[in-house]
C-alpha positions, 0 to 999 in steps of 0.5 A: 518112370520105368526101371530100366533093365540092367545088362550083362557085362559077360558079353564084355568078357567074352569079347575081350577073350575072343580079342585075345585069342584073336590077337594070338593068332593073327598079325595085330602089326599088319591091317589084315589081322587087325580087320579080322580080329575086329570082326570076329570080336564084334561078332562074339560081342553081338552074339553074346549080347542076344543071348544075354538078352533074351535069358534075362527076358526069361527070368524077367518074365518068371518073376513078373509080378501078378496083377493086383486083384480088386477087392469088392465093390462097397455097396451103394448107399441110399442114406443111413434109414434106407441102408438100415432096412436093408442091412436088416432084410439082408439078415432076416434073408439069411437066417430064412435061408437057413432054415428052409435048407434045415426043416425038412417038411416040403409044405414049410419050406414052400411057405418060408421061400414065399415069406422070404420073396414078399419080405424082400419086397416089403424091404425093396420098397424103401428105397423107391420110397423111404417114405415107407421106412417107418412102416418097414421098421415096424414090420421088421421089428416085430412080426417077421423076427417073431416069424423067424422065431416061430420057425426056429422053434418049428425046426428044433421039434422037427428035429427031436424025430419023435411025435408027441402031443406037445412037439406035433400040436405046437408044429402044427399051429405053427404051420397053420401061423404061416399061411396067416403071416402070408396073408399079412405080409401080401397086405403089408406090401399092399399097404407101401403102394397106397401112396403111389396108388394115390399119386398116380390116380392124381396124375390121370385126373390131372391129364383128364381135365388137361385134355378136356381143356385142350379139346383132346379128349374124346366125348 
């Protein structure tokens, strides 16, 4: 139900002083001063009234509330497993941001955002098959946090701005452990489709011997 808006009793007031004024003036014992006084009065009133009107609409406006911003949209759930990978990715994602904006070497932050696409990936894949979320665990659990790792240690050398046998040796076993947690991760997103790869080459053979029934198939 909508408030209604309270009116001004100053356009009262002020009719009621025009009427006396009025009334002063004219003959109030005759019809040709009680018309007049009337008009006049009305007028006033009128008058009055829009004014009123119009600056309580002015301050109506000024302190008119501001309309309730929505707060974020809570994201969608694929079932507790599911959401746990992905909550997971969603960490491992940042702390690999943070470290490609903090190690400097052009060559290590190409392998980290390669790292980051194919480990998202491998995430990505649980919710098109949570079958997959096992495997996805075992990944997570171990060889990308162990990558994550490597490369904070990677970066807290490079920031040392000194070359020595153990800071450069140990940094560049560390590149060269890259290119082969690259490999891996290509051969673990791989491995998520075996499934799929199995189902849909079942599909093709199925639609084959369907069609050679049906007479459909070509020689």
């Amino acid at each position: 139900m909508k408030n209604k808006q309270k009116k001004s009793v100053w356009p009262i007031y002020i009719a009621a002083l025009a009427w006396l004024i009025c009334s002063s003036r004219l003959p109030m014992y005759s019809f040709m001063g009680i018309l007049p006084t009337a008009v006049i009065t009305f007028l006033v009133w009128r008058i009055s009234r829009k004014y009123s009107d119009r600056r309580m609409a002015r301050k109506t406006e000024k302190v008119k509330p501001e309309p309730e911003t929505k707060g974020p949209e809570p994201e969608k759930s694929y079932g507790p497993e599911v959401d746990g990978v992905l909550e997971e990715n969603k960490r491992a994602q940042g702390e690999l941001g943070r470290l490609y904006a903090s190690i400097k070497d052009k060559d290590v932050k190409t392998k980290i955002r390669e790292i980051m696409e194919i480990s998202d990936k491998i995430a990505q894949d649980a919710v098109q098959d949570p079958g997959d979320v096992p495997q996805i665990r075992k990944f997570q659990g171990y060889y990308l946090p162990t990558t994550i790792k490597l490369l904070n240690a990677y970066d807290r050398m490079g920031a040392q701005g000194i070359e020595g046998e153990n800071i450069t040796g140990t940094m560049r076993s560390i590149e060269q452990m890259l290119d082969t947690a690259i490999e891996g991760y290509k051969k673990q997103l791989d491995g998520l489709f075996k499934n799929q790869a199995l189902d849909i080459e079942t599909d093709i053979e199925v639609m084959n011997t369907m069609l050679k029934r049906q007479g459909l198939a070509g020689e």
